[in-house]
Residue, then its C-alpha position, 0 to 999 in steps of 0.5 A: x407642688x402647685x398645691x403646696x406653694x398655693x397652700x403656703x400663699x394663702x397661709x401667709x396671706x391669711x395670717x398677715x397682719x395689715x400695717x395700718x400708719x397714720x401721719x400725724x401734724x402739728x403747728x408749734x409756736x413759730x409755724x414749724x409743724x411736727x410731724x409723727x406717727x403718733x397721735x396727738x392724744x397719746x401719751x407718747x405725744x408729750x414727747x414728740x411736743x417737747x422736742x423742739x424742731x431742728x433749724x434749716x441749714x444756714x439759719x445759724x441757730x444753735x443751741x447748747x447741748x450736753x456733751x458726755x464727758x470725754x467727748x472730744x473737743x477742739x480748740x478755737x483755733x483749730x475750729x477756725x483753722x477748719x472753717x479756713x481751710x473749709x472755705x477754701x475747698x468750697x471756693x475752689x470748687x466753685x471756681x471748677x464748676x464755674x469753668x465746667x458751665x463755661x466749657x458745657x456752654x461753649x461745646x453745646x452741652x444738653x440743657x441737663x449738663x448746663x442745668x446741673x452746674x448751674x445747681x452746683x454754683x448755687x449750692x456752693x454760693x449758699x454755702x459760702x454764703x452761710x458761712x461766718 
C-alpha cells in the first residue's frame, strides 16, 4: 500500500503545474498606485488604467454611477432619516465604550483590554466625524 501512495505522491508532483504570479504597480495621476497581476504590457492592462482607484473612507468623494433600471431608491428624506438614526447608534456606542475605558481603568484591566477601547473610541470618533 506504502507503494501505491508513493507512486500517486510522485504522479501528483510530477504533474503539478507551478503557479507562478507576479504583482504588478503603477503610479496614476495623484500618486494613487494600482496594483494588478497583470503586466503593464498586456493588453488586458488598458483595463486595469482605465479603472480608476476607490477613495479612502471618509474622503467623501463620490462619483455618479449608472444604476439599472429598477434599482431601488429612496427619497432624501428617508436617506436623511437614516444618516439620523445612524449618528445616533454610533454616538450611543461611543458613550458605551467611553464608560467601558472608564470601568477597565478603574479595575486594573490588562493594558490590551484599555488598548482595544481605546481603538474603538477612535474608530467611532472617525466615523462621526465623516459623517455630513
Amino acid at each position: 500500500m506504502t507503494v501505491r501512495v508513493a507512486t500517486m505522491v510522485l504522479l501528483g508532483v510530477a504533474f503539478a503545474v507551478p503557479a507562478h504570479a507576479g504583482i504588478f504597480s503603477e503610479r496614476q495621476a495623484g500618486g494613487v498606485v494600482v496594483y494588478s497581476n497583470v503586466p503593464k504590457s498586456s493588453a488586458a492592462d488598458s483595463l486595469v488604467r482605465g479603472a480608476r482607484a476607490v477613495p479612502a473612507i471618509g474622503q467623501g468623494t463620490r462619483t455618479a454611477q449608472a444604476q439599472p433600471a429598477g434599482f431601488p431608491r429612496i427619497s432624501q428624506a428617508d436617506q436623511q432619516q437614516r444618516d439620523a438614526d445612524r449618528k445616533t447608534i454610533l454616538t450611543e456606542e461611543l458613550d458605551n465604550e467611553q464608560q467601558l475605558l472608564g470601568r477597565a481603568r478603574a479595575q486594573g484591566a490588562p493594558p490590551d483590554v484599555q488598548h482595544r477601547h481605546l481603538s474603538n473610541i477612535a474608530a467611532l470618533k472617525r466615523e462621526l466625524a465623516a459623517m455630513h
